[in-house]
C-alpha positions as CSV (number, residue, x, y, z in Angstrom):
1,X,0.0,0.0,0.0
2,X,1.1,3.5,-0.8
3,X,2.6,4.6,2.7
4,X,5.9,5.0,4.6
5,X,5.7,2.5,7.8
6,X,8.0,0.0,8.4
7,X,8.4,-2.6,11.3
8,X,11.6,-2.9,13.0
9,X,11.3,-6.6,14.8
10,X,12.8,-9.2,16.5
11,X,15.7,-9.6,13.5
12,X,17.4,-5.8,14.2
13,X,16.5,-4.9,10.1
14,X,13.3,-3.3,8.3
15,X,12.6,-3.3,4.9
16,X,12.1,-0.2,3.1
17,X,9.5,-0.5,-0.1
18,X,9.6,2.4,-2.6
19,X,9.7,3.3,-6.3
20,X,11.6,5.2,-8.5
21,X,10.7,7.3,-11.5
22,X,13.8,7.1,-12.8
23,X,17.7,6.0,-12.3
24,X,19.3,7.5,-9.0
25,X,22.8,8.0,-8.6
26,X,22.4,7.9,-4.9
27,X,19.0,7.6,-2.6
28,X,19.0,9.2,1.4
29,X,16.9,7.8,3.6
30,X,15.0,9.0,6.9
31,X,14.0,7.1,10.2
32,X,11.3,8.5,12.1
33,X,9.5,7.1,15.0
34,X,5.9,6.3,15.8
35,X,5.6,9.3,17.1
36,X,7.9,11.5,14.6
37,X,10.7,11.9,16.3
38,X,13.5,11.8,14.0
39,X,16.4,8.5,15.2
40,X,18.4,7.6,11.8
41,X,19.4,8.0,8.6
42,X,21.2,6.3,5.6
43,X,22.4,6.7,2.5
44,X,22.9,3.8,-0.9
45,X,24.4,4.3,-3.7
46,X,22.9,4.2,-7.4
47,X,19.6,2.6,-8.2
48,X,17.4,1.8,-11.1
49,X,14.2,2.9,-11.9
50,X,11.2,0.8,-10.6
51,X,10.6,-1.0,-7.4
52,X,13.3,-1.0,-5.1
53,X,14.2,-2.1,-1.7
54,X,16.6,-0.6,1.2
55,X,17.7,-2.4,4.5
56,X,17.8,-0.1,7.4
57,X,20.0,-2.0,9.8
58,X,17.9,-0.7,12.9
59,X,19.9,1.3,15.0
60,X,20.3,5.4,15.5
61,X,22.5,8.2,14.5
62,X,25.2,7.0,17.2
63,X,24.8,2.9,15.8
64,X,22.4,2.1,19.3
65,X,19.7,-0.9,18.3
66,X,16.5,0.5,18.5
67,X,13.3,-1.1,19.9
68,X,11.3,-2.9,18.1
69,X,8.5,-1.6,16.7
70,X,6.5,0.8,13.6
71,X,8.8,3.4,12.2
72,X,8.2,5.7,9.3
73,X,10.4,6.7,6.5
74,X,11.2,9.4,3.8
75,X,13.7,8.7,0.8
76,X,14.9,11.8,-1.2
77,X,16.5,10.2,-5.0
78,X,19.0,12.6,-6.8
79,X,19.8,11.3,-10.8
80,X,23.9,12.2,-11.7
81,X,22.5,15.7,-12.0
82,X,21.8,16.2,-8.3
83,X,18.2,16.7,-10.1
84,X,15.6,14.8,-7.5
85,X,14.0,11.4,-8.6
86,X,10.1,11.0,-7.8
87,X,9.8,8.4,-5.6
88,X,6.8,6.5,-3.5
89,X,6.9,4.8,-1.0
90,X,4.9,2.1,0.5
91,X,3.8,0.1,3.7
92,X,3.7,-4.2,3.3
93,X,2.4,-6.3,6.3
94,X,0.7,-9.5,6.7
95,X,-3.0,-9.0,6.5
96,X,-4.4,-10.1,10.1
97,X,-7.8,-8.3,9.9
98,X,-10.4,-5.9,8.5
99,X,-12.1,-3.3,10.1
100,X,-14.2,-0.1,9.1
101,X,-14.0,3.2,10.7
102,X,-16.5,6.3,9.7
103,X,-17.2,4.0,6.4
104,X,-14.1,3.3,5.3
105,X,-12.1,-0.4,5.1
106,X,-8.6,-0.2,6.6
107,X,-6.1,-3.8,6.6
108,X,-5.7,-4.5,10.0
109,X,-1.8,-5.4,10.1
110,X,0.7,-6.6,13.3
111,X,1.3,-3.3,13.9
112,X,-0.8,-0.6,11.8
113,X,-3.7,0.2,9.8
114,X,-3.4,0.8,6.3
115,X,-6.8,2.3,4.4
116,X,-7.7,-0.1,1.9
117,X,-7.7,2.5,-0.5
118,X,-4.3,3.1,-0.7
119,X,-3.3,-1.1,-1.5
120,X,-1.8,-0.7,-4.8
121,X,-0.9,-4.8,-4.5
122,X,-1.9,-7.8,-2.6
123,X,0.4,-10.9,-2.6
124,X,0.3,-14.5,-1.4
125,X,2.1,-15.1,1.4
126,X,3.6,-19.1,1.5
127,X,1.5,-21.6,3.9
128,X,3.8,-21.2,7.4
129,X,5.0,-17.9,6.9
């Protein structure tokens, strides 16, 4: 689903979903709490366009482990121009419910709802995972 929040749990990592418009020399990326308070930030190097991934290893600007827990994120692209890339960003989770709220349907994930409006893609997840 279109959205920037990510689950940091028992492994240390979160994986960060997002798209590119274009080819990115180098893409920056924020941390922000649940609450959004600012705790990290990372850089990698050149991407492709499309849909990419980024592995956030966790920890805060002085390499601490942070709780587990939902985070949010921003990523800023630049191409070999320094000229910014568009890029969106999106929220996965394992599907655990559905509930409605003033008339709308929101995915009830481990940790957050997302508005079923915003799903852009639903997956199978493998029996046992």
């Amino acid at each position: 689903a279109v959205g920037s929040n990510i689950d940091l749990d028992d492994s240390g990592t979160a994986t960060l979903n997002f798209d590119l418009q274009g080819e990115a020399d180098a893409a920056y990326f924020k941390i922000y709490d649940a609450a959004g308070a600012y705790v990290a930030d990372f850089e990698v190097g050149s991407l492709s366009a499309g849909e990419q991934q980024a592995t956030w290893d966790g920890t805060d600007q002085n390499g601490q482990p942070l709780p587990e827990g939902q985070y949010q994120f921003d990523v800023l692209a630049i191409d070999e121009q320094d000229v910014p890339v568009s890029a969106t960003t999106f929220s996965t989770g394992v599907v655990k419910g559905v509930s409605y709220q003033n008339g709308d349907a929101y995915l009830q994930t481990d940790s957050f709802l997302l508005p079923l409006s915003s799903v852009v893609r639903v997956d199978a997840v493998a029996e046992g995972a």
